[in-house]
N, CA and C atoms of all chains as a GROMACS GRO file, in nm:
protein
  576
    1UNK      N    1  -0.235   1.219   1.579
    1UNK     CA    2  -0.194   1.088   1.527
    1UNK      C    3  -0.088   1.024   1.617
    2UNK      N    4  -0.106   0.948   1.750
    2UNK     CA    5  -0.045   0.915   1.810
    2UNK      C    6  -0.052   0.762   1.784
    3UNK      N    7  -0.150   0.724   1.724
    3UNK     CA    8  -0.162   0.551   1.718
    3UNK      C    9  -0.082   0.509   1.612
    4UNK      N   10  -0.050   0.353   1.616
    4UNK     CA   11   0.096   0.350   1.540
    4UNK      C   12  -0.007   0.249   1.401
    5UNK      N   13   0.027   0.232   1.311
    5UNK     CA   14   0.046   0.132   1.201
    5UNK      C   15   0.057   0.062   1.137
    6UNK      N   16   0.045  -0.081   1.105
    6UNK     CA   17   0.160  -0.165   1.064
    6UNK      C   18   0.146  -0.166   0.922
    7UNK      N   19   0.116  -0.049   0.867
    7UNK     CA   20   0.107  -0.008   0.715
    7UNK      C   21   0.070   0.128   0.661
    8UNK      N   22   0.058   0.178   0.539
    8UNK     CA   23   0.108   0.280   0.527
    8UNK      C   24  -0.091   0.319   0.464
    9UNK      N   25  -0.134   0.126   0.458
    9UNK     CA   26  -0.262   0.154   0.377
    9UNK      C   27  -0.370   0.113   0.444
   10UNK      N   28  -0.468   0.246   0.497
   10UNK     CA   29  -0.566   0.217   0.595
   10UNK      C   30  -0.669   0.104   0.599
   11UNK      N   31  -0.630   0.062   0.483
   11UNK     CA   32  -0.749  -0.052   0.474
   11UNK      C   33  -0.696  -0.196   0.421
   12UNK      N   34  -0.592  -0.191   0.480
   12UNK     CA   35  -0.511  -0.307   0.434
   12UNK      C   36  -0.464  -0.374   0.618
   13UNK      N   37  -0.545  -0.504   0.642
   13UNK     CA   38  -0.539  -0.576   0.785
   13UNK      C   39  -0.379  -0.697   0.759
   14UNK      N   40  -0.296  -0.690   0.858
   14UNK     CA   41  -0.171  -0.781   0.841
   14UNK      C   42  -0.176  -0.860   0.937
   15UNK      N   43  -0.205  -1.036   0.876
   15UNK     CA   44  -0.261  -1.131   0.958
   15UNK      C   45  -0.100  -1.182   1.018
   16UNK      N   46  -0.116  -1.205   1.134
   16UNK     CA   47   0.060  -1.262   1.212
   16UNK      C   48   0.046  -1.337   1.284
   17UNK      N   49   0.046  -1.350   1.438
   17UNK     CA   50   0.087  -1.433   1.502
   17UNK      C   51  -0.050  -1.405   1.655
   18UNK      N   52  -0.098  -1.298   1.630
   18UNK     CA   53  -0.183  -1.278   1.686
   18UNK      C   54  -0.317  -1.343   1.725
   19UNK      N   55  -0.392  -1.343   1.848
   19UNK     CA   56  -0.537  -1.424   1.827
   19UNK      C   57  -0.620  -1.370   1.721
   20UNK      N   58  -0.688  -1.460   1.627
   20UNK     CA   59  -0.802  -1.466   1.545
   20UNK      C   60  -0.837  -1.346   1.540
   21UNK      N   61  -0.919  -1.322   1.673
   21UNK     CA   62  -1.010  -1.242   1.734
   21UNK      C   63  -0.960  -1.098   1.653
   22UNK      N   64  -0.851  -1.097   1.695
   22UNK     CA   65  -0.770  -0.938   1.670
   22UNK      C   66  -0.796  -0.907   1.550
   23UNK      N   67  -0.799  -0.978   1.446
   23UNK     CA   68  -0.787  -0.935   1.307
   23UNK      C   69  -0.934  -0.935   1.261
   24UNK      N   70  -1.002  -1.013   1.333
   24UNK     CA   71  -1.150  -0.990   1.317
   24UNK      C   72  -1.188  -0.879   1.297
   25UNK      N   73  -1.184  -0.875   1.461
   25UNK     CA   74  -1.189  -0.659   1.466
   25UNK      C   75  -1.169  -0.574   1.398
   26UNK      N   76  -1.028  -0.597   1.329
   26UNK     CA   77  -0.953  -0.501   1.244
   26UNK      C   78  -0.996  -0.502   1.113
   27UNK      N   79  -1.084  -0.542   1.118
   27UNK     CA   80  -1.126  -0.584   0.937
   27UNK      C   81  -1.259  -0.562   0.963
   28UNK      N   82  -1.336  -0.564   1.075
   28UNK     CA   83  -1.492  -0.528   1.103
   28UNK      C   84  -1.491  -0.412   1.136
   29UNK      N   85  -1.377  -0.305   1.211
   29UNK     CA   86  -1.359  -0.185   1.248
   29UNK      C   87  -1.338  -0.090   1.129
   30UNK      N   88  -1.239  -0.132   1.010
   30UNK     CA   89  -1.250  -0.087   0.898
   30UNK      C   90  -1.366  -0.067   0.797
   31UNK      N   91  -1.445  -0.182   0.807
   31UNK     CA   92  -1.555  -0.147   0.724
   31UNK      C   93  -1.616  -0.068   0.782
   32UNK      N   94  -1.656  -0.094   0.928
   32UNK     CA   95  -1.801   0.008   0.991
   32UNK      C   96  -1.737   0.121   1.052
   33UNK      N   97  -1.602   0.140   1.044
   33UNK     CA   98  -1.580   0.299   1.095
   33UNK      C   99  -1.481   0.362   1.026
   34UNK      N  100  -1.394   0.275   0.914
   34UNK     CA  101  -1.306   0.353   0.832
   34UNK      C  102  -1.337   0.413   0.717
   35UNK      N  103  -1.470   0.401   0.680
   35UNK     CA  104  -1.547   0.483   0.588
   35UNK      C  105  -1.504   0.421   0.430
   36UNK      N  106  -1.482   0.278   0.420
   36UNK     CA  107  -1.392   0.201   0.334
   36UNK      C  108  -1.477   0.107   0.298
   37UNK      N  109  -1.480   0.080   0.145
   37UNK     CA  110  -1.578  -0.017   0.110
   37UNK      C  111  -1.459  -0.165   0.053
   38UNK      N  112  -1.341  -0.162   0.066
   38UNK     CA  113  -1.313  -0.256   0.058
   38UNK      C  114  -1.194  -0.286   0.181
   39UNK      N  115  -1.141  -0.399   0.189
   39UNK     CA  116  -1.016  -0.438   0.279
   39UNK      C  117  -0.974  -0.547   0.247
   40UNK      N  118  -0.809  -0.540   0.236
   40UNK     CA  119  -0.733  -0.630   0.196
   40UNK      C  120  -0.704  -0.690   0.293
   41UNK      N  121  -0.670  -0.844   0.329
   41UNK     CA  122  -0.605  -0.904   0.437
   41UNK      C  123  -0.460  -0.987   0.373
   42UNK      N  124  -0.364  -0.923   0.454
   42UNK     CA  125  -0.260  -0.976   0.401
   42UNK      C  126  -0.134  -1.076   0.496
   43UNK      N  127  -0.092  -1.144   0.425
   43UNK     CA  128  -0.051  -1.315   0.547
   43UNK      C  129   0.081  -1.374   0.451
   44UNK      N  130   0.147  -1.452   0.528
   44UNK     CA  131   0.245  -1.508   0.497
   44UNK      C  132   0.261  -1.618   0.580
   45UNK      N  133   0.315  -1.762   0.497
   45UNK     CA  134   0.368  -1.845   0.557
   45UNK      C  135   0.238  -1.932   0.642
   46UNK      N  136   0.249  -1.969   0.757
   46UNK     CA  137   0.189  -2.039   0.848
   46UNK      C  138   0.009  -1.933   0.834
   47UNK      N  139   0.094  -1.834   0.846
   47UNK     CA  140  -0.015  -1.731   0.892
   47UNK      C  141  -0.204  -1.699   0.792
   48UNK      N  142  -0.140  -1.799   0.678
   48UNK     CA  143  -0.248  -1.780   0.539
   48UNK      C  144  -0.396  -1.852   0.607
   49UNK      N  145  -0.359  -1.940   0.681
   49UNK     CA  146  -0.460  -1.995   0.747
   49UNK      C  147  -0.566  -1.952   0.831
   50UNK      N  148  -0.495  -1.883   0.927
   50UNK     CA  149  -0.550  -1.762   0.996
   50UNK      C  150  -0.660  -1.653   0.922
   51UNK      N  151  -0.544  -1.600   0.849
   51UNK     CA  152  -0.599  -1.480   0.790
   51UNK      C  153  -0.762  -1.544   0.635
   52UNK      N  154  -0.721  -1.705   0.604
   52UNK     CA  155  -0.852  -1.729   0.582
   52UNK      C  156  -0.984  -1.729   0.695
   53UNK      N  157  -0.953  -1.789   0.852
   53UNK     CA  158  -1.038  -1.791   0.910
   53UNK      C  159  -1.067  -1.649   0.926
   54UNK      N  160  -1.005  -1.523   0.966
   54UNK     CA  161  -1.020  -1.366   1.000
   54UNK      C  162  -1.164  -1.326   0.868
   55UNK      N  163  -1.076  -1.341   0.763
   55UNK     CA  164  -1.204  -1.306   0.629
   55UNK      C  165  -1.323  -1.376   0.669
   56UNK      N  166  -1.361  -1.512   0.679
   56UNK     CA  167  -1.436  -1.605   0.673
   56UNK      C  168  -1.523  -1.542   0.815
   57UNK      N  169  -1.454  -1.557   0.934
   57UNK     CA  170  -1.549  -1.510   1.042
   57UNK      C  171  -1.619  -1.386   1.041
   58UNK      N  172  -1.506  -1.258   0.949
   58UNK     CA  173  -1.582  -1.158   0.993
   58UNK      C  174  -1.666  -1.103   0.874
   59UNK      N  175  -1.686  -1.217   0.778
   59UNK     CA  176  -1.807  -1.218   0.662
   59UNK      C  177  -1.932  -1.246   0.713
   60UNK      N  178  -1.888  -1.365   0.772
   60UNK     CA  179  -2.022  -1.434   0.798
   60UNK      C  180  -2.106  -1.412   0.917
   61UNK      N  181  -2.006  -1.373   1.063
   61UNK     CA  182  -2.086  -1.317   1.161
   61UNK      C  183  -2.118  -1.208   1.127
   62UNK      N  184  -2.032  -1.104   1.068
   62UNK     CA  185  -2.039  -0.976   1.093
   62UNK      C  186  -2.064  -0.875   1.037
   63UNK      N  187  -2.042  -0.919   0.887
   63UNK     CA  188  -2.011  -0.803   0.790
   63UNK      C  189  -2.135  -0.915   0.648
   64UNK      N  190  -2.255  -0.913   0.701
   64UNK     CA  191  -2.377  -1.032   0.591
   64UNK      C  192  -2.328  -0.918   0.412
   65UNK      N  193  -2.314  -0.826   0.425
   65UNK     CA  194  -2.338  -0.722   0.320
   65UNK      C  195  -2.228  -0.739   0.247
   66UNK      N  196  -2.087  -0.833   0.293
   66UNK     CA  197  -1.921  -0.788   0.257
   66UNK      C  198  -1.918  -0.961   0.159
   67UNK      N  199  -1.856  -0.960   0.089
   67UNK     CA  200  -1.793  -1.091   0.024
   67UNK      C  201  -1.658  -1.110  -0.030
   68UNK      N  202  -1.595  -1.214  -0.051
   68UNK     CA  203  -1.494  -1.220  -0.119
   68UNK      C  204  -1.425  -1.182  -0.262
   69UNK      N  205  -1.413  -1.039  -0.285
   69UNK     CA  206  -1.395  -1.004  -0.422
   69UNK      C  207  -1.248  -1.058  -0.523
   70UNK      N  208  -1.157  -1.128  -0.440
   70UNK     CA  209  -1.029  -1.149  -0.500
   70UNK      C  210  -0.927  -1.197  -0.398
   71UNK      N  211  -0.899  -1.314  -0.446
   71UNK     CA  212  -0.766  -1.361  -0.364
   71UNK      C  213  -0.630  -1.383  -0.441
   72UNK      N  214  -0.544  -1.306  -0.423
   72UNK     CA  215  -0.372  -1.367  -0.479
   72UNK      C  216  -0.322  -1.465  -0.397
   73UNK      N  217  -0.300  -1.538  -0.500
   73UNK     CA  218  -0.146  -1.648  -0.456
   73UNK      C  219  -0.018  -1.554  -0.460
   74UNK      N  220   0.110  -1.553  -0.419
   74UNK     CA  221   0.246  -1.531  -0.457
   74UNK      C  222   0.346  -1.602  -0.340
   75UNK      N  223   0.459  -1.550  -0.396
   75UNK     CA  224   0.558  -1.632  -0.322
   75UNK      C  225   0.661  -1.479  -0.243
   76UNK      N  226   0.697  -1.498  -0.166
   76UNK     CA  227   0.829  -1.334  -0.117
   76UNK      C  228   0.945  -1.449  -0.060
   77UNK      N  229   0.986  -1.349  -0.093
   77UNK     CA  230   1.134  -1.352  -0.040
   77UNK      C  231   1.168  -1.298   0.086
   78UNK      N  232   1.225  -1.342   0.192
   78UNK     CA  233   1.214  -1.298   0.333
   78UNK      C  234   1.393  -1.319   0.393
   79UNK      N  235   1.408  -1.217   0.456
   79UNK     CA  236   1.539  -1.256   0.525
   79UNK      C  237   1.523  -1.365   0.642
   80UNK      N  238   1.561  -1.496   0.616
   80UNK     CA  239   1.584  -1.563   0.725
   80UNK      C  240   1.720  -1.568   0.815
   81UNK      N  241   1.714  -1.678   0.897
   81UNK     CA  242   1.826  -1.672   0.984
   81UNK      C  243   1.960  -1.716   0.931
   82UNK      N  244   1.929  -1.820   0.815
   82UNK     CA  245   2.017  -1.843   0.723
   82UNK      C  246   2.011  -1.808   0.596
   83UNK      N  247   1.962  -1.711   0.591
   83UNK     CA  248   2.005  -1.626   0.451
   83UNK      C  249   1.842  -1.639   0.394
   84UNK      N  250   1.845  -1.601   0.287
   84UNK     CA  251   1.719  -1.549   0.222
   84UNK      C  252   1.627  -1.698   0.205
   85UNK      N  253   1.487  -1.627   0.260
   85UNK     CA  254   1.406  -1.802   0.237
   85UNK      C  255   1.264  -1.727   0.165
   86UNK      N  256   1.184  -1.810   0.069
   86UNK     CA  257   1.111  -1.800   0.033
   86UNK      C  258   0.964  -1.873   0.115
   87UNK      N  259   0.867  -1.778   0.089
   87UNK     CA  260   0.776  -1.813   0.186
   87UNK      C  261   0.614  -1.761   0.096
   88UNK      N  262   0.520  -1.859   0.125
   88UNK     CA  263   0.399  -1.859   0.052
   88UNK      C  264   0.314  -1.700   0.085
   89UNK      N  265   0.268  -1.623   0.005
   89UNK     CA  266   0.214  -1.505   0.041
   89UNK      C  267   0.036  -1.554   0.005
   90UNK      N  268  -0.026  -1.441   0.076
   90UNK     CA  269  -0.143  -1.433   0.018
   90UNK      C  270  -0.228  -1.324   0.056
   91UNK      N  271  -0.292  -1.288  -0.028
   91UNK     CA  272  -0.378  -1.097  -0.010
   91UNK      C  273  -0.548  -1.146  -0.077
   92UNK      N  274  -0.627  -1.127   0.044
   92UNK     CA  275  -0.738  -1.152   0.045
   92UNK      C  276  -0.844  -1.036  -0.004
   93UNK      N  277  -0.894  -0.988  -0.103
   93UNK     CA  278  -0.990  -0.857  -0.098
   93UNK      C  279  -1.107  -0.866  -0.069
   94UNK      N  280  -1.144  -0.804   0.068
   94UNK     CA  281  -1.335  -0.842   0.087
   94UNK      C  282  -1.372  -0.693   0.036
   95UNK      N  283  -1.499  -0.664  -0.026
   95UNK     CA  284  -1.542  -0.549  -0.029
   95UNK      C  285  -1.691  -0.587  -0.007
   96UNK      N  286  -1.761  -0.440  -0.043
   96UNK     CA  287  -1.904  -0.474   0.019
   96UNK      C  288  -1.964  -0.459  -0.194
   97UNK      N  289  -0.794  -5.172  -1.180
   97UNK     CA  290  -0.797  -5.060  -1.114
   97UNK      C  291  -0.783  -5.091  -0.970
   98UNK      N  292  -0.631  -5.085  -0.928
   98UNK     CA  293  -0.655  -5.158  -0.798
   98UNK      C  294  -0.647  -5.045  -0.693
   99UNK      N  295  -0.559  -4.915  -0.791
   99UNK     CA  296  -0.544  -4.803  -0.709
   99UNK      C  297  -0.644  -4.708  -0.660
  100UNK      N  298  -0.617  -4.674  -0.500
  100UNK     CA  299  -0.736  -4.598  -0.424
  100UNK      C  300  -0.693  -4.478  -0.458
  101UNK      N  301  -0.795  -4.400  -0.464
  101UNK     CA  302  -0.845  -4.272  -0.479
  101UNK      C  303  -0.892  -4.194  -0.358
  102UNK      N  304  -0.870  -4.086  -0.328
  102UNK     CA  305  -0.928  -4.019  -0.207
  102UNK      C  306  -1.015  -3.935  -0.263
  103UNK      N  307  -1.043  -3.947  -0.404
  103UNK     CA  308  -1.212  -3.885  -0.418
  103UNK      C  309  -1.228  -3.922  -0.577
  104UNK      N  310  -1.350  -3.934  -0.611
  104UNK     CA  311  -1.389  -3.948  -0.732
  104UNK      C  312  -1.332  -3.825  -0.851
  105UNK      N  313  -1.293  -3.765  -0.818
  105UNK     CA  314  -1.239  -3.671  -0.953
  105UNK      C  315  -1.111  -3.659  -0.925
  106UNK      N  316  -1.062  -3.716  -1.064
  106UNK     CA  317  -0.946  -3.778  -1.078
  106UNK      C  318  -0.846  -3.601  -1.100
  107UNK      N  319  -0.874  -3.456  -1.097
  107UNK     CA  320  -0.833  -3.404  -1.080
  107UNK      C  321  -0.808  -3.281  -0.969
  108UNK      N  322  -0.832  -3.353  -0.848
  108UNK     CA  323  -0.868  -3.305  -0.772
  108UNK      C  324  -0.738  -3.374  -0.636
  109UNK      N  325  -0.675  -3.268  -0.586
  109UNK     CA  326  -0.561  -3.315  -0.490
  109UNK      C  327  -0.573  -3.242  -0.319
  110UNK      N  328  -0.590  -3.339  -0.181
  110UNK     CA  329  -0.617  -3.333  -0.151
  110UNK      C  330  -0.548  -3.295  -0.026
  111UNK      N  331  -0.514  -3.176   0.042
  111UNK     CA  332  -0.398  -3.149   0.107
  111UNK      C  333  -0.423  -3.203   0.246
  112UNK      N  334  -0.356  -3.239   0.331
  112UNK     CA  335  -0.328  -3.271   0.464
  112UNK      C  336  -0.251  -3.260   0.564
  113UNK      N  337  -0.187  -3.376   0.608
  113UNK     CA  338  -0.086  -3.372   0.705
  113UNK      C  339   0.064  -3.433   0.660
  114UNK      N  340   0.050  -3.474   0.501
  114UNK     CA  341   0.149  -3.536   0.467
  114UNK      C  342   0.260  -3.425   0.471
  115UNK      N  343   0.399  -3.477   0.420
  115UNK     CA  344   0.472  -3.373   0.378
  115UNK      C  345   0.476  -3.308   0.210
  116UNK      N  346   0.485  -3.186   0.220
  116UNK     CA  347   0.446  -3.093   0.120
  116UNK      C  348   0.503  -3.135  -0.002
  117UNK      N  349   0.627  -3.186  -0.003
  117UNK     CA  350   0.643  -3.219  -0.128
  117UNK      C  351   0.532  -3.362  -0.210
  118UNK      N  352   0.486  -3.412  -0.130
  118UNK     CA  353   0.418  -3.517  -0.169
  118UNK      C  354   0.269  -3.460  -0.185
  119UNK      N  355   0.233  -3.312  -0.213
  119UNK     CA  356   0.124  -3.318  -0.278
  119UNK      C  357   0.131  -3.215  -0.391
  120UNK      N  358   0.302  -3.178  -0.425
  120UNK     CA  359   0.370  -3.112  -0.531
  120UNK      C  360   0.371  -3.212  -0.626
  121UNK      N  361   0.391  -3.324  -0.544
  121UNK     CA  362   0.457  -3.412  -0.677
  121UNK      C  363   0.311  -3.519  -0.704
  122UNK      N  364   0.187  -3.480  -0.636
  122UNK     CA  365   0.082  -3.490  -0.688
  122UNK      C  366  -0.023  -3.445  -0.780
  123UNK      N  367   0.027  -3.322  -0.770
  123UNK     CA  368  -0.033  -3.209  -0.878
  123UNK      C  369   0.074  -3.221  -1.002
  124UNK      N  370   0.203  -3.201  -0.970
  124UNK     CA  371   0.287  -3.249  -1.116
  124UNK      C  372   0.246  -3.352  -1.176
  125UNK      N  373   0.219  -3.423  -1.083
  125UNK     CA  374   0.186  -3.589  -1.190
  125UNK      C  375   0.065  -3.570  -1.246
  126UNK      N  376  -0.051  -3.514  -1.180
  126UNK     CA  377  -0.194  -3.514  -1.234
  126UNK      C  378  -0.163  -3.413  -1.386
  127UNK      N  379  -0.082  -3.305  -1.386
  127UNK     CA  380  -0.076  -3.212  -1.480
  127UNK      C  381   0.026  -3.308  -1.604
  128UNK      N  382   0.126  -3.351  -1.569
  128UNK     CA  383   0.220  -3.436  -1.668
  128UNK      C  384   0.172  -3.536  -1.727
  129UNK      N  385   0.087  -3.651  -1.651
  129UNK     CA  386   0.047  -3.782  -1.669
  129UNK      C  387  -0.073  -3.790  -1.716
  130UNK      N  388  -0.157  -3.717  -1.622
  130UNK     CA  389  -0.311  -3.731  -1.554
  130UNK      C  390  -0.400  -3.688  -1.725
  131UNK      N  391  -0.332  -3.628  -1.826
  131UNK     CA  392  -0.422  -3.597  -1.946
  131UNK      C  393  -0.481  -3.444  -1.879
  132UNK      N  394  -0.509  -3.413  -1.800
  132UNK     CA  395  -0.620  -3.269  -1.740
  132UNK      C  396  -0.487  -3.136  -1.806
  133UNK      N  397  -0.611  -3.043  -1.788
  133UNK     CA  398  -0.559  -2.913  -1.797
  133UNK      C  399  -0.573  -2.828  -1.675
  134UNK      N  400  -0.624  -2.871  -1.587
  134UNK     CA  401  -0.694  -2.823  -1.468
  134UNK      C  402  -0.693  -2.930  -1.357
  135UNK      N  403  -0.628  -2.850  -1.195
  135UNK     CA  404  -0.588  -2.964  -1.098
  135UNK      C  405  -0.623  -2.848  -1.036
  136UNK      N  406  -0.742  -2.918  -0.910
  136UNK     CA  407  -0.792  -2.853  -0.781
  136UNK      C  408  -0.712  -2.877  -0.670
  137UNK      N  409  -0.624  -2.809  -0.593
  137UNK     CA  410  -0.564  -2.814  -0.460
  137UNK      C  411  -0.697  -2.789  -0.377
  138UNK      N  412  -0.763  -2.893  -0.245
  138UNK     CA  413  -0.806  -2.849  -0.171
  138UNK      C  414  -0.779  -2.873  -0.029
  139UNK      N  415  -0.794  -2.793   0.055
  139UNK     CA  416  -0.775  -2.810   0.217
  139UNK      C  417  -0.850  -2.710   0.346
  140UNK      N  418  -0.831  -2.785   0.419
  140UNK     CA  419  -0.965  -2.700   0.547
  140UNK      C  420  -0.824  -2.705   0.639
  141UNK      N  421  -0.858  -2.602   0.716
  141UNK     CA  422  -0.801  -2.589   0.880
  141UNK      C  423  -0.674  -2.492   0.836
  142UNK      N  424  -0.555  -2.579   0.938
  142UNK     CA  425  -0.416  -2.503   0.895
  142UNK      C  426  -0.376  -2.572   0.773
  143UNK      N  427  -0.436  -2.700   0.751
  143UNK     CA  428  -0.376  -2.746   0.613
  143UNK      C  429  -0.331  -2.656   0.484
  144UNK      N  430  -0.451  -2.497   0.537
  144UNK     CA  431  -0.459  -2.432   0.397
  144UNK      C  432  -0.344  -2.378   0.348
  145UNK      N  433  -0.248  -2.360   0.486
  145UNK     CA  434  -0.147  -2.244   0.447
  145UNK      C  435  -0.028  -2.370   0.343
  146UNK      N  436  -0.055  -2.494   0.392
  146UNK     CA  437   0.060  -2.576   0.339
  146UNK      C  438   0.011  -2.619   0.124
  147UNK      N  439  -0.147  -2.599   0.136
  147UNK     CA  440  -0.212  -2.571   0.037
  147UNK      C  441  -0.125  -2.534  -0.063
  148UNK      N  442  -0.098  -2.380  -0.052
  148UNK     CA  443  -0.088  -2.232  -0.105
  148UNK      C  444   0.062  -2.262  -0.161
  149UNK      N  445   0.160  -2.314  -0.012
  149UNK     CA  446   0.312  -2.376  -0.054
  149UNK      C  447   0.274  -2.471  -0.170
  150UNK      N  448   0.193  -2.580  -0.134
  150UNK     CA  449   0.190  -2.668  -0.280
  150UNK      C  450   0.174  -2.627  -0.384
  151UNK      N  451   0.089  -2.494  -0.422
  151UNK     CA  452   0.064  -2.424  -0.532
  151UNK      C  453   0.175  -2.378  -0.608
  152UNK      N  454   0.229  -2.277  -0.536
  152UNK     CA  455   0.333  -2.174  -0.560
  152UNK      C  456   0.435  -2.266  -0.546
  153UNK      N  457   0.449  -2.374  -0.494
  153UNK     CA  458   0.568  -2.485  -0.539
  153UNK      C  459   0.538  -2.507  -0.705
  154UNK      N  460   0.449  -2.568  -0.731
  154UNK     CA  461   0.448  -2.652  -0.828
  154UNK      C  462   0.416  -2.591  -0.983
  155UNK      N  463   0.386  -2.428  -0.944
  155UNK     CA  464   0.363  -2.330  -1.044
  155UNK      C  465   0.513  -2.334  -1.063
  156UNK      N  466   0.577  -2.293  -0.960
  156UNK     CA  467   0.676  -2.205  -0.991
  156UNK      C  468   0.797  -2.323  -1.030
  157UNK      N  469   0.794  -2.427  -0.983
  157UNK     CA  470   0.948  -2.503  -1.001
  157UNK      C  471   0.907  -2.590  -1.090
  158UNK      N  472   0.802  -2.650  -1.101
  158UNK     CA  473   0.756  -2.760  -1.215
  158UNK      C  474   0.699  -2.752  -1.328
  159UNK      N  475   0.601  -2.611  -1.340
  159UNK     CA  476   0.492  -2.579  -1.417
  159UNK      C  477   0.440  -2.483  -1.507
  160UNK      N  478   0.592  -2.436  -1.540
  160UNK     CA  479   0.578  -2.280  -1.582
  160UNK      C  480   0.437  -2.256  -1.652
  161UNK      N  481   0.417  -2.323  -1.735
  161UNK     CA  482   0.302  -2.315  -1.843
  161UNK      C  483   0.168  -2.297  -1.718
  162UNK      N  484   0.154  -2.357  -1.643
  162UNK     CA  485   0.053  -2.340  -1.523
  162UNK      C  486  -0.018  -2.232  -1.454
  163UNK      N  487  -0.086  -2.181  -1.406
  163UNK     CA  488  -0.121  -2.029  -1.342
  163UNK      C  489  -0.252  -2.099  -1.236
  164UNK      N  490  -0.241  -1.993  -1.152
  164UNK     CA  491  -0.351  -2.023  -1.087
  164UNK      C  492  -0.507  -1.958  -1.098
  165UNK      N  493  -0.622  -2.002  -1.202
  165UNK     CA  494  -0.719  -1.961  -1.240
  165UNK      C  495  -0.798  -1.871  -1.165
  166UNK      N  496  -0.826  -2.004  -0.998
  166UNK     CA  497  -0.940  -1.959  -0.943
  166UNK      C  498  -0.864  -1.962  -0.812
  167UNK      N  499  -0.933  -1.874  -0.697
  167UNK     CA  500  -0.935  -1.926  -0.560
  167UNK      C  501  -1.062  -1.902  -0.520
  168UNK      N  502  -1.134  -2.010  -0.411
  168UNK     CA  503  -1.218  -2.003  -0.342
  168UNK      C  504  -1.241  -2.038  -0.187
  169UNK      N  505  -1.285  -1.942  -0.105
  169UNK     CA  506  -1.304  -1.968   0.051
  169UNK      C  507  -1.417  -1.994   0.065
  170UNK      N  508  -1.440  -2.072   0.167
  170UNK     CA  509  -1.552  -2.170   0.261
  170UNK      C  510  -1.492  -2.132   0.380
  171UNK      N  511  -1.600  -2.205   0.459
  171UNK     CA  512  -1.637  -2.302   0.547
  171UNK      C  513  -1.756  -2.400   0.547
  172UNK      N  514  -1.667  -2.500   0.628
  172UNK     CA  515  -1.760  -2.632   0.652
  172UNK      C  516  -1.786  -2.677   0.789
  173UNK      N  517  -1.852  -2.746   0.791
  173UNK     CA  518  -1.886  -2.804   0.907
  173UNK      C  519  -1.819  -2.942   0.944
  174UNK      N  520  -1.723  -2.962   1.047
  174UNK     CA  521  -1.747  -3.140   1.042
  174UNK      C  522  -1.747  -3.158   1.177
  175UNK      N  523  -1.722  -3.316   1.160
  175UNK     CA  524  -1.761  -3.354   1.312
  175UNK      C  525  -1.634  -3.385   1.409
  176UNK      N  526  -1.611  -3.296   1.515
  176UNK     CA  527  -1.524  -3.257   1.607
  176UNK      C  528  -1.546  -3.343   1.728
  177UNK      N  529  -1.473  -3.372   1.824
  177UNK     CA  530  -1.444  -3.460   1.951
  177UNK      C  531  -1.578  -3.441   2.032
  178UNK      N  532  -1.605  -3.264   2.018
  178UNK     CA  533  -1.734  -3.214   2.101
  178UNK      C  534  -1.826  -3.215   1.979
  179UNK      N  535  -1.852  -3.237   1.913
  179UNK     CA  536  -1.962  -3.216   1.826
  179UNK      C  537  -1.902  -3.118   1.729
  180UNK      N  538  -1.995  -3.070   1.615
  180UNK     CA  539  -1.957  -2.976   1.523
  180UNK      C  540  -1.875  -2.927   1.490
  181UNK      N  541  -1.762  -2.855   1.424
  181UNK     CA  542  -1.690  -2.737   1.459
  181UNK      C  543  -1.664  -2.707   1.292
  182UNK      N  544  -1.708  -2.545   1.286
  182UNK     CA  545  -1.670  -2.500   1.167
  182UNK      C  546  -1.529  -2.487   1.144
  183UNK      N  547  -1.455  -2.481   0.977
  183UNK     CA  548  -1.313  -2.496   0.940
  183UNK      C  549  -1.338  -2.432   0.841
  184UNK      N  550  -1.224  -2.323   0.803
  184UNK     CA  551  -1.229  -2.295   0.687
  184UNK      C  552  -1.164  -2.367   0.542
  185UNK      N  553  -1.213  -2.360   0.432
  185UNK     CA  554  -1.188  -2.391   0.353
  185UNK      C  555  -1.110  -2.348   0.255
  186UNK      N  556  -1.037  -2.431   0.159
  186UNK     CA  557  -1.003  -2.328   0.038
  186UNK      C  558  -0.951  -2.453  -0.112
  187UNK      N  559  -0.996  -2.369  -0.227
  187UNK     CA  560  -0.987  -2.468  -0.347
  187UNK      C  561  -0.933  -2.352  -0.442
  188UNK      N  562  -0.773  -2.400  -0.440
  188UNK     CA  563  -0.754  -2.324  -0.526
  188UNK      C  564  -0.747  -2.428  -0.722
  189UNK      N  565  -0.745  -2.354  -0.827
  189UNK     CA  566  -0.767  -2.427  -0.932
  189UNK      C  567  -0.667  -2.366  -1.010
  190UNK      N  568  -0.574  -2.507  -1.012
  190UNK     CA  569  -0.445  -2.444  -1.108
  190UNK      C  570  -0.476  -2.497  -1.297
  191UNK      N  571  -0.438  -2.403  -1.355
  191UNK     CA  572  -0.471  -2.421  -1.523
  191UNK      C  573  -0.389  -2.426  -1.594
  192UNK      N  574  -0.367  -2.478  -1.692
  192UNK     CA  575  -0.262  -2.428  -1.824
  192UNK      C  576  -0.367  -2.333  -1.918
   0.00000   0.00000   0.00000
């Protein structure tokens, strides 16, 4: 186990600042090789947008068998530069 | 009826490029004024992430009684500088 993380839950993709592309992968790599019938995509802020196109592309090119089982709204709380700022969340569930 | 509408269903709010509070205080009014029990936030592109802020704005600071029922993802098609270009979509449906 030398590869690193950015969560503790293998089937949970964290949409950021990254190209599209990346999270595509990471959410098409999970279904067809993490042995996982569902995956969460999870986003904040600017980033909700994204992480709708990530679900959306890698439904429809990639994954015909996967659909949208559940989306949350919420709000977090985030340390900003001036003190605590609230920021739009959102957790996408595709399963097959 | 002299006032324009940006779509035939009068509960239905339409996100863009404005600033965010002005489609908070569009959904407050449709929910306070408007007679409905039910107000559709919708938006394509990056609009969506400013969407999600309008939601979780207007749940949370204006609307306690409010929740968010439904969410739904798309894409659409429209017509781009080069022709075509798919966008994703999203309609979320806030309720009392």
């Amino acid at each position: 186990m030398t590869e690193k993380k950015t969560s503790g839950d293998d089937n949970t993709v964290f949409v950021g600042r990254k190209d599209l592309m990346s999270y595509v992968l990471a959410v098409v790599t999970q279904f067809n090789e993490g042995g996982v019938d569902e995956v969460v995509i999870k986003a904040r802020g600017r980033a909700i947008s994204r992480a709708v196109d990530a679900a959306e592309i890698s439904r429809q090119r990639f994954l015909p068998d996967v659909s949208v089982k559940d989306v949350q709204l919420g709000t977090e709380q985030i340390e900003g530069e001036k003190g605590p700022v609230r920021v739009s969340s959102m957790e996408i569930t595709l399963g097959r």
